[in-house]
Structure formats: C-alpha cells, structure tokens
RODO-2510 file (C-alpha; in nm, 4 decimals, decimal comma):
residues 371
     n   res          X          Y          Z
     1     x     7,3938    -4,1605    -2,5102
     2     x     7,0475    -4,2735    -2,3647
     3     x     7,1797    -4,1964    -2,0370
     4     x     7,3077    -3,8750    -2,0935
     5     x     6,9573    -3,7967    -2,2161
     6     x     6,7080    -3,9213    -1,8998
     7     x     6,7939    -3,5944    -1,7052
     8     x     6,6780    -3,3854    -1,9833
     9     x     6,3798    -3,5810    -2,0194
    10     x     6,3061    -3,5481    -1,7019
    11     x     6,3184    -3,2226    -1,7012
    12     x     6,1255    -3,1609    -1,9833
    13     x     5,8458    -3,3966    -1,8087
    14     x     5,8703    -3,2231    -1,4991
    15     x     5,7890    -2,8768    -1,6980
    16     x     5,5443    -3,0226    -1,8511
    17     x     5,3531    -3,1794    -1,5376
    18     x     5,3966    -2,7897    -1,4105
    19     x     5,2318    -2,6495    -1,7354
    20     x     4,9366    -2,8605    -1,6691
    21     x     4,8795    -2,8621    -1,3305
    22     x     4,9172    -2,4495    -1,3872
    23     x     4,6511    -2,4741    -1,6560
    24     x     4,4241    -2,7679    -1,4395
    25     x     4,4465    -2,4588    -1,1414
    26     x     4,3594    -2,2057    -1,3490
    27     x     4,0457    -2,4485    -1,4833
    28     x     3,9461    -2,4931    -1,1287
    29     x     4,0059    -2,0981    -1,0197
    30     x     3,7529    -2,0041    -1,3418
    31     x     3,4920    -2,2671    -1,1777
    32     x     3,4950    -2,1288    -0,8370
    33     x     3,5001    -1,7642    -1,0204
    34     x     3,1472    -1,8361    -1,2005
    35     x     2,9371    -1,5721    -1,1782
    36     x     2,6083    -1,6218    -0,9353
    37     x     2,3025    -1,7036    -1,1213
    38     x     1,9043    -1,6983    -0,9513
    39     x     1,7987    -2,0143    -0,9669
    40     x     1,4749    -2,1155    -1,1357
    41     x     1,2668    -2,1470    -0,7660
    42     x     1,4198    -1,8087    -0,6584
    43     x     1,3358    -1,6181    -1,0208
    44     x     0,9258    -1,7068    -0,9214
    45     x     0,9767    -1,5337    -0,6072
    46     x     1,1389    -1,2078    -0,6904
    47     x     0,9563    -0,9098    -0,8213
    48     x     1,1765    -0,6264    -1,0465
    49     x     1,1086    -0,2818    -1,0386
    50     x     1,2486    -0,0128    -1,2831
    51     x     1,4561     0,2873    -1,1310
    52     x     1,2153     0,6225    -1,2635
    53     x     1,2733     0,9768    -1,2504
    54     x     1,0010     1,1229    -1,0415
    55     x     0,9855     1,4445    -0,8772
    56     x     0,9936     1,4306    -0,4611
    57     x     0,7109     1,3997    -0,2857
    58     x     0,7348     1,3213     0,0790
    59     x     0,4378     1,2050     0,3080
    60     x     0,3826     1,1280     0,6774
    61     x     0,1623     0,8420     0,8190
    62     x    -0,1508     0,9185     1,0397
    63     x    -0,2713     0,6121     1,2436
    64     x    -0,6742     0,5974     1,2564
    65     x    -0,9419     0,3963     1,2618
    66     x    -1,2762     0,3772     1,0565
    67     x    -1,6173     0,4682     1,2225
    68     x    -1,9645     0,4264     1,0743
    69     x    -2,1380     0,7341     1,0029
    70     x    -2,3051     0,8230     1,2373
    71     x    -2,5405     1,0908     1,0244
    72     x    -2,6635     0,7234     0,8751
    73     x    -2,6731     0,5353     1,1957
    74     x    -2,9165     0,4049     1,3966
    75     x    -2,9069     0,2746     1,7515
    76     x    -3,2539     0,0959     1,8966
    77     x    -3,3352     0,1316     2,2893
    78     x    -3,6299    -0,0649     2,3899
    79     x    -3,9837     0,1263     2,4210
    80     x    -4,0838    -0,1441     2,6570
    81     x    -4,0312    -0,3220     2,9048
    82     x    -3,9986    -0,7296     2,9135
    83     x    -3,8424    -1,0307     2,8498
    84     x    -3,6325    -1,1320     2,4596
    85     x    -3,8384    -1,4645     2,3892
    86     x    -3,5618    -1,4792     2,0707
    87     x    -3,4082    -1,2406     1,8266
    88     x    -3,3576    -1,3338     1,4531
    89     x    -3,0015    -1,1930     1,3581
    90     x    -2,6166    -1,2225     1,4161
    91     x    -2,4173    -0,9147     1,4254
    92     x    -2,2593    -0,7777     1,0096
    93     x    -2,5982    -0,9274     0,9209
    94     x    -2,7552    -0,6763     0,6680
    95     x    -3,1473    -0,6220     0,7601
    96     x    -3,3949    -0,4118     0,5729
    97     x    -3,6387    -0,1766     0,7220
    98     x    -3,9550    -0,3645     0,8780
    99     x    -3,7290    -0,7260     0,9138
   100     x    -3,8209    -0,8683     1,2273
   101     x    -3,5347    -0,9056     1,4720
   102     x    -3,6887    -0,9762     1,7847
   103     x    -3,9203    -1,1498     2,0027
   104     x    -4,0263    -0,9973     2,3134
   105     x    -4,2874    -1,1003     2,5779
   106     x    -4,4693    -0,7683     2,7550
   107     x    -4,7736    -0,6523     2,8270
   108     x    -4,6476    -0,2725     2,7064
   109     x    -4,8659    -0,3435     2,3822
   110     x    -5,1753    -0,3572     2,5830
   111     x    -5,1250    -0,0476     2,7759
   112     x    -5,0401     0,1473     2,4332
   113     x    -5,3678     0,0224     2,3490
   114     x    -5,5113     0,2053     2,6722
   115     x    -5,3130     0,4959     2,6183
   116     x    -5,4667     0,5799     2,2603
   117     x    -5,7808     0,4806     2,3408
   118     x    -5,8092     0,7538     2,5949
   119     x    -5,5779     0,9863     2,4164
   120     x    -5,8716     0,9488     2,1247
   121     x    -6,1742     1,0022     2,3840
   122     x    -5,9862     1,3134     2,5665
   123     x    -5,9236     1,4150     2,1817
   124     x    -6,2961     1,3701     2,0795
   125     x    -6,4118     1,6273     2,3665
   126     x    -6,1222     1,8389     2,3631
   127     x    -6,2756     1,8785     1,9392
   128     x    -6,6070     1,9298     2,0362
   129     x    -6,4825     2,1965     2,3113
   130     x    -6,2941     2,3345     2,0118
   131     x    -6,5993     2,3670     1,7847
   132     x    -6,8133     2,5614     2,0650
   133     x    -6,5543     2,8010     2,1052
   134     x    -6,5263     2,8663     1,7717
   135     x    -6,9050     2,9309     1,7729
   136     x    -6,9155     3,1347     2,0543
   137     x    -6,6020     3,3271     1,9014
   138     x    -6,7796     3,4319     1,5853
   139     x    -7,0472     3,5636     1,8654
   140     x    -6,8369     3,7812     2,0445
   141     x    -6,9260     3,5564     2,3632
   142     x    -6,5344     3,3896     2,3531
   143     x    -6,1547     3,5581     2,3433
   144     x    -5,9431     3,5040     2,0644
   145     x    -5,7297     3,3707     2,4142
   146     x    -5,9850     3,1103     2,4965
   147     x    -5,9812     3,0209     2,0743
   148     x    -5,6345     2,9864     2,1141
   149     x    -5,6028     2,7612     2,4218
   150     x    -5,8943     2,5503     2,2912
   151     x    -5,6699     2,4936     1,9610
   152     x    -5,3613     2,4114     2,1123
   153     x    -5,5138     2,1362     2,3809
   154     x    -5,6725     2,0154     2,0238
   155     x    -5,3154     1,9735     1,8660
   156     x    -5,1401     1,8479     2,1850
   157     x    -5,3595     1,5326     2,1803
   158     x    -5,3209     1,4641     1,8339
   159     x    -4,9454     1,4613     1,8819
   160     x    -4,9460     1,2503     2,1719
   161     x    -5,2149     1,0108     1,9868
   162     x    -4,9409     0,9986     1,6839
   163     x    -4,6278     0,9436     1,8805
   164     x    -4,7872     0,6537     2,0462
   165     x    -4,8937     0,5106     1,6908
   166     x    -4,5411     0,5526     1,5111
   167     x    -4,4464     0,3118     1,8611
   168     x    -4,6481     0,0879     1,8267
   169     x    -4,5975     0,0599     1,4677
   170     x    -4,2248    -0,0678     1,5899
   171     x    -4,4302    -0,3611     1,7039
   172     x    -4,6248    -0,6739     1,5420
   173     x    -4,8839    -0,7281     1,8745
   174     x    -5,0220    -1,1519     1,9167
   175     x    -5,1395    -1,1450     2,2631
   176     x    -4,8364    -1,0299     2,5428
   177     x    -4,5570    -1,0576     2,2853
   178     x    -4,4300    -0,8058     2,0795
   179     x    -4,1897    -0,7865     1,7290
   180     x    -3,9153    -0,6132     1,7585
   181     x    -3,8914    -0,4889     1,3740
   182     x    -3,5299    -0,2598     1,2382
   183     x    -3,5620     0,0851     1,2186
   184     x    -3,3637     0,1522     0,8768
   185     x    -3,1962    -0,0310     0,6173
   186     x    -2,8327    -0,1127     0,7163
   187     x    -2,5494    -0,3441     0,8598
   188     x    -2,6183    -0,4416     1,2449
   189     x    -2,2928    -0,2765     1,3672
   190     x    -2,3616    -0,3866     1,7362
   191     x    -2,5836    -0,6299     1,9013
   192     x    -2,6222    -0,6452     2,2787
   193     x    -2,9481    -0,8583     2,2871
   194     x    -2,9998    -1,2248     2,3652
   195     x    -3,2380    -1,4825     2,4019
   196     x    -3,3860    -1,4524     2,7795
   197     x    -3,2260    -1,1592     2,8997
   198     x    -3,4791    -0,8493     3,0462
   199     x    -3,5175    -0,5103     2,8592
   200     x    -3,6410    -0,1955     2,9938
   201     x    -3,7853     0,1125     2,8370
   202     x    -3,5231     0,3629     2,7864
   203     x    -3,2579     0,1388     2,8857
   204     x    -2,9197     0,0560     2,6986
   205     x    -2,9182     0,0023     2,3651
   206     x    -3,0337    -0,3037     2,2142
   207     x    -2,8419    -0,2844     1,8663
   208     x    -2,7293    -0,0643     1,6246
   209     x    -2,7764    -0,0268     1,2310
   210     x    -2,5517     0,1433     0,9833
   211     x    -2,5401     0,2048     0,6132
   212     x    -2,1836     0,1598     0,4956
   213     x    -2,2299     0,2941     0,1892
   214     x    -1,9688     0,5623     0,3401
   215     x    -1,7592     0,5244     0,6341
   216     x    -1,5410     0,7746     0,8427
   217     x    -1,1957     0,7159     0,8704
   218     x    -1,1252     0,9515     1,2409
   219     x    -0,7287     0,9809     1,1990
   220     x    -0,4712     1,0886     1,5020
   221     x    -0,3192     1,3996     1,4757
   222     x    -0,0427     1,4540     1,7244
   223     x     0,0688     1,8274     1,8249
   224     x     0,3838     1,7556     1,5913
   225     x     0,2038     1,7451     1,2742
   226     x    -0,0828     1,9330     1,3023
   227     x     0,1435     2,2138     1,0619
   228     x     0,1016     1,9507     0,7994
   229     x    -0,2440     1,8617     0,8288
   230     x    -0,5653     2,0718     0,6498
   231     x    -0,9041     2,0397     0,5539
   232     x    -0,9354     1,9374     0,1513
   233     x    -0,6225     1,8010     0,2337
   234     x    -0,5789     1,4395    -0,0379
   235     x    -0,5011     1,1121     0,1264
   236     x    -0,4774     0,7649     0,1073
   237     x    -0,6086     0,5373     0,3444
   238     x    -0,4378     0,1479     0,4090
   239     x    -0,5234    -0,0888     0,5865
   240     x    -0,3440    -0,4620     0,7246
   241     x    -0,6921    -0,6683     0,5916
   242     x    -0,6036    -0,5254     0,2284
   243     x    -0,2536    -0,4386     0,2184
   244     x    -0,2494    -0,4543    -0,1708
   245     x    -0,5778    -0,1630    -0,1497
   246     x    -0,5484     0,1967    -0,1255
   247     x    -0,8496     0,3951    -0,1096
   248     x    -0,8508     0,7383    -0,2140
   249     x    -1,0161     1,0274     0,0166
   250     x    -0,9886     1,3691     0,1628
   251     x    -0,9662     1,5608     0,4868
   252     x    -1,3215     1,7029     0,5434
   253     x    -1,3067     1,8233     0,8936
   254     x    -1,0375     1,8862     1,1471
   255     x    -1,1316     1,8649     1,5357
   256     x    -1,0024     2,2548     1,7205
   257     x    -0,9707     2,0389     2,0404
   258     x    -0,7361     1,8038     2,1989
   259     x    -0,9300     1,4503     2,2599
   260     x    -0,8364     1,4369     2,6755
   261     x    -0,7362     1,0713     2,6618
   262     x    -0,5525     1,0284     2,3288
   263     x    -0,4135     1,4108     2,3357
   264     x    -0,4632     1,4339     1,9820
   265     x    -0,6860     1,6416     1,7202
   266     x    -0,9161     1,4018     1,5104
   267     x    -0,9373     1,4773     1,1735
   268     x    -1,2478     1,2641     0,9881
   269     x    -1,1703     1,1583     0,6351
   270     x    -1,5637     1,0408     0,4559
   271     x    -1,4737     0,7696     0,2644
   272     x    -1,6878     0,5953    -0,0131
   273     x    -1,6641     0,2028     0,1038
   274     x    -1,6927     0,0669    -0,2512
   275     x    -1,6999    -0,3284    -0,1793
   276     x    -1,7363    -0,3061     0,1598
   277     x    -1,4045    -0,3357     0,2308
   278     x    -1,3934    -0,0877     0,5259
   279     x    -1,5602    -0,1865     0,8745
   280     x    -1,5987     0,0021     1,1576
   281     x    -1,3655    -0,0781     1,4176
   282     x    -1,0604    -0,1626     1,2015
   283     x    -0,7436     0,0273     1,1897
   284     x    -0,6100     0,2015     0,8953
   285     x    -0,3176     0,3777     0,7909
   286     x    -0,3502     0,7249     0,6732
   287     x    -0,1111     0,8596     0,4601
   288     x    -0,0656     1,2194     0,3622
   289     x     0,1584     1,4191     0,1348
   290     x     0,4257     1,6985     0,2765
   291     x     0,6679     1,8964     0,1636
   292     x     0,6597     1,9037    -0,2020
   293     x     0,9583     1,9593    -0,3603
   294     x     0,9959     2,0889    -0,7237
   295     x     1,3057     1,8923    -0,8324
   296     x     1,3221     1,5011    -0,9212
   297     x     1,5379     1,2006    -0,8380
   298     x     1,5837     0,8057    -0,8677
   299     x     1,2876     0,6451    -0,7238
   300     x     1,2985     0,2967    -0,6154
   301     x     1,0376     0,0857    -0,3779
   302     x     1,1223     0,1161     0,0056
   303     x     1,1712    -0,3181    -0,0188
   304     x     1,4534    -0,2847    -0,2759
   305     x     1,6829    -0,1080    -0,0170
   306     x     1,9362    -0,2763     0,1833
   307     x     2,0924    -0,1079     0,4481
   308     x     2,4692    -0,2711     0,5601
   309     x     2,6987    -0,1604     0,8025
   310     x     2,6211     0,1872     0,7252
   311     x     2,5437     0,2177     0,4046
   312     x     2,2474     0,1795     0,1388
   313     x     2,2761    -0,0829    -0,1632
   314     x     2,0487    -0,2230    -0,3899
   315     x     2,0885    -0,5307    -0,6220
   316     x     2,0924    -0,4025    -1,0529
   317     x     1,9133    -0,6796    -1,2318
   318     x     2,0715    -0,7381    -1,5927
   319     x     2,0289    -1,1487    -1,6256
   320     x     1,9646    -1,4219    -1,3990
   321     x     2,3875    -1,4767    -1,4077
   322     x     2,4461    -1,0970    -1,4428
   323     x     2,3592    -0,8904    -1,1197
   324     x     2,5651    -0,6221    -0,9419
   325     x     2,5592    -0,4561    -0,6438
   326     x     2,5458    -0,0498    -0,6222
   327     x     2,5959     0,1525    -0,3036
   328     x     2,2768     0,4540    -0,2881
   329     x     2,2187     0,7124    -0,0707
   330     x     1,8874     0,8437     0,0312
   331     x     1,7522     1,1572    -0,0158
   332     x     1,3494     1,1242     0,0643
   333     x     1,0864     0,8910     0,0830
   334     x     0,7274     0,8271     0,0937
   335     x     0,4746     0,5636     0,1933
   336     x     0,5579     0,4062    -0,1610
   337     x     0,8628     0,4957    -0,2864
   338     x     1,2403     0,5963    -0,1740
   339     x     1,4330     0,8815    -0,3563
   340     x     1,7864     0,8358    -0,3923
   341     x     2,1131     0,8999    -0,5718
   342     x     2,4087     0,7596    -0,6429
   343     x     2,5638     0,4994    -0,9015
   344     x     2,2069     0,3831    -1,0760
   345     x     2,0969     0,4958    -1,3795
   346     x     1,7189     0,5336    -1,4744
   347     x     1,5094     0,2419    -1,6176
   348     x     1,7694    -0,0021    -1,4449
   349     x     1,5762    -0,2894    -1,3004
   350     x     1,6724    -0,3464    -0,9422
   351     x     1,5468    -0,6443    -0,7187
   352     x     1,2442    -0,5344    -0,5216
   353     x     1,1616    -0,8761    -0,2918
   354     x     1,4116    -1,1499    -0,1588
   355     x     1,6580    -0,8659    -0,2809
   356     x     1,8515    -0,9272     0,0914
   357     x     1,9213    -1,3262    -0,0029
   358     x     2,1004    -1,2105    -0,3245
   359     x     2,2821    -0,9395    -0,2209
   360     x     2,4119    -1,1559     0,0341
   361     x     2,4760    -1,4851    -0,2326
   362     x     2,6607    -1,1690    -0,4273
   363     x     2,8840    -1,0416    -0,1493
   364     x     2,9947    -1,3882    -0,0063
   365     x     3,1046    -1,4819    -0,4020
   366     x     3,2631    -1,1113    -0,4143
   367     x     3,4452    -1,2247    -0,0848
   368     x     3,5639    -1,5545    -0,1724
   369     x     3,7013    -1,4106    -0,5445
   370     x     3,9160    -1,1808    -0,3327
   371     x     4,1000    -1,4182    -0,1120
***
C-alpha cells in the first residue's frame, strides 16, 4: 500500500515546491517593484517649490552694462607739466576730497607763482586806472565808454588772478615738486598714472573719481523690441556676481538714435547701488515686463521643467518614497517663473533642483516594472 502511495506523494510535493517557488517569485517581483525613495544625501540637495495660481506676466531680457554717473564723475588731466615722483592709491580705492594721490616733480608751481604775481601788479594799476576814471567821470572829463572799459580790464584780471589760485590750490608746493590732491569725494574708477612716467598739461587723463552712491545701468535695445520698451517703464536688473540679487529700478531715459557700432537704442536705468554691489564695467541683465495678460495659470520655476523627447514633465513631490511624474505644457514664461497647464494641481510641491536625476531614477524603475 506504501507503494501505491509514493506517486501521490510526489505529486503532492511537487505542487507544493510550485506553490512556493510561485510565492518566493512573487516575494522577489514585490522587491524589484519597490517604489524609488531620495536618499538622505540627495534630500539636502533638492529644493521644492509649490505649484501657485498667478496671473501671466511675460517679460523679455535686455543685456546692459552699468556705468558710473557721469553727472557725479570726475576725471583729472594734469595742469602741469613733469615727471610722477609716486602716487599714493590703487584703483576701487575710495579717496576723499584734498587726499593726496600724487607726487610730481615740475617747476609749473614756480611759474604760477610768476603768473599771479604779475597778474596782481597789472591788477593794482589797472585799479588805480579804474579809480581816475571814475574821478574824471563824475567831472564830465571821461565817457561812460572809457568807465566801462576801465571796469571790465579791472574784472578780467581778477578772474585770471582767481583761476590761477583755485590751480594752484590743486597743489601742496616744497621746492620743484608738486601734490597731486583728488578733486571730489569718490571711488577711483580709472587710474592711468604710474611712478616715473611724464605728464603734460592738458594731456590724457590721469584718473577718474566717481560717487557710486547711484550708478547707470545703459541697457541694449535692439530694433525688435523697442515696441516694448518706455520711459517709467519698471525693471529688474541681474547680474552673474549676485545671481541670488535683484535690484529694483526704472527706465528714465530712452536714446532717439541708433548707437553706429552696436545698432541699438540705449536706454539708461539710475539705479540706487545700496551696498555697492554694482560697478561700473560689469554686465547685467535687464529684465522687463510685456504683455500682460488678465487671466492666471500654474506657475512653476523655469528649473523644475524637464523637457523629453518632445514633451514637458515635472517631478510631484508627495514623500521621499512617493513621487510621480506629470506631463505639462507651457503656456508663458518669465525671467522667474513658467506658466503652464496640464495634470498638476495647485499647492502641489514639485522638484525645483536635481529634478532631471529623479525623473530619470523614476522613468528607468517605470521601465523596468513594465518588462
């Protein structure tokens, strides 16, 4: 009877070695099926961003750069001529008025010296000339032409005598060598001076002083979108050396002609350069708002779309082990945000950094679930 029961045994073994190796597969296919979680290193590295209802605002981007301003600038061009014996400052240095930034050997001092002296005796008889014409006026002996003429040689010398003090006043005289001192309060914007090199009177500029309390930000307009562009006009200026900033301004003046080498109208933006965080010379970004549109959509940071194979997704955060990935479509944008529509839902976080490594984690486990 024992051996009329091994075959059933065996078959009931065999069924149940199928069972379980069914049940072992199905073990293993609910392992490989676990949902994709952000690890610990990768949640410290992504930044969320809620989904909001905002109404459309588009905006174009102007490139520029920012200029000192040149109603508060000050270039200096020698009065004199000689040699730099040394100069005293490095160019971004801030100098106050009177600071001494230069040594300069010359004999110009003297001859200023000259110059007033004889400006002071042509003055003192040119005065006295005055004084007997006066005299002779109140006589009837002189014109009111010759009163006239004896006035104005009177006031000629006394200008001439004044210019040449408010010059030399620009200079600290010991012996042949002369101070060069700065002309304003301000930031030395420029500096083409050196230690031994010749300057001449009236020759190129020496250096230059601004006061960057306010800067100009000249931005490009091209023929394209000067219809978009007017004075009062609000924008916002970025720039690459504070790509986190934004500074608030307006369009104050729009140029009527084309710049000949750039082809493009200049429109100046006066910006308040709290912080000093604008130098002339650097390049900005200047952003401007068009076409205003009176509806709303979905708005989403320009970093939380992914664009593949012809079409717009972004990655829904729930959890760390719960994410999903929802096809968009784009209806506007902006310099900060991107309008879209489509199947998200507002206040929905969605990944707005690293989002292109998960979506791509997501679609390879999507992939492999499918096969």
């Amino acid at each position: 009877m024992n051996k009329n029961m091994n075959p059933y045994i065996a078959a009931a073994y065999l069924s149940a070695l199928v069972i379980f190796t069914g049940c072992a597969e199905k073990v293993e296919n609910k392992e490989t099926e676990k949902a994709y979680c952000i690890s610990k290193e990768l949640k410290q590295e992504i930044k969320l961003a809620k989904a909001e209802m905002l109404p459309i605002q588009e905006s174009i981007t102007l490139t520029g750069e920012v200029e000192s301003n040149s109603d508060k600038t000050v270039p200096f061009v020698s009065l004199v001529d000689g040699v730099v014996i040394d100069t005293y400052f490095s160019l971004g240095d801030y100098v106050k008025k009177g600071q001494t930034l230069a040594s300069v050997k010359s004999t110009a001092v003297n001859e200023m010296q000259d110059d007033t002296q004889t400006l002071q005796a042509q003055l003192a008889v040119a005065k006295r000339k005055l004084s007997s014409v006066e005299a002779m006026y109140k006589d009837d002996i002189a014109s009111q032409k010759d009163l006239q003429e004896a006035r104005s040689e009177v006031a000629i010398l006394q200008s001439n005598i004044s210019k040449t003090q408010k010059n030399m006043q620009l200079y600290s005289a010991g012996g042949s060598t002369i101070q060069i001192k700065a002309p304003a309060d301000g930031y030395v914007i420029s500096k083409n001076i050196s230690k031994g090199m010749p300057v001449t009177a009236g020759g190129d500029q020496l250096f230059t002083i601004s006061n960057l309390d306010k800067v100009w930000v000249m931005a490009n307009v091209y023929a394209t979108n000067m219809r978009h562009v007017y004075v009062d006009q609000p924008v916002v200026v970025k720039t690459l050396a504070y790509p986190d900033d934004s500074f608030s301004g307006k369009i104050n003046t729009i140029s009527q002609v084309f710049n000949e080498n750039e082809r493009v109208l200049k429109a100046k933006i006066i910006m308040d350069n709290n912080g000093m965080k604008l130098r002339p010379g650097m390049s900005a970004d200047v952003v401007l708002p068009v076409n205003s549109q009176n509806k709303s959509a979905l708005a989403i940071p320009a970093k939380a779309l992914i664009f593949d194979n012809n079409q717009s997704y972004v990655v829904v955060y729930k959890k760390d082990c719960e994410l999903e990935i929802r096809p968009v479509t784009e209806i506007a944008s902006n310099s900060q945000y991107i309008y879209v529509e489509g199947n998200l839902k507002p206040g929905e976080n969605v990944i707005a950094s690293n989002g292109l490594l998960i979506y791509e984690n997501l679609k390879n486990q999507l992939n492999n679930s499918t096969k």
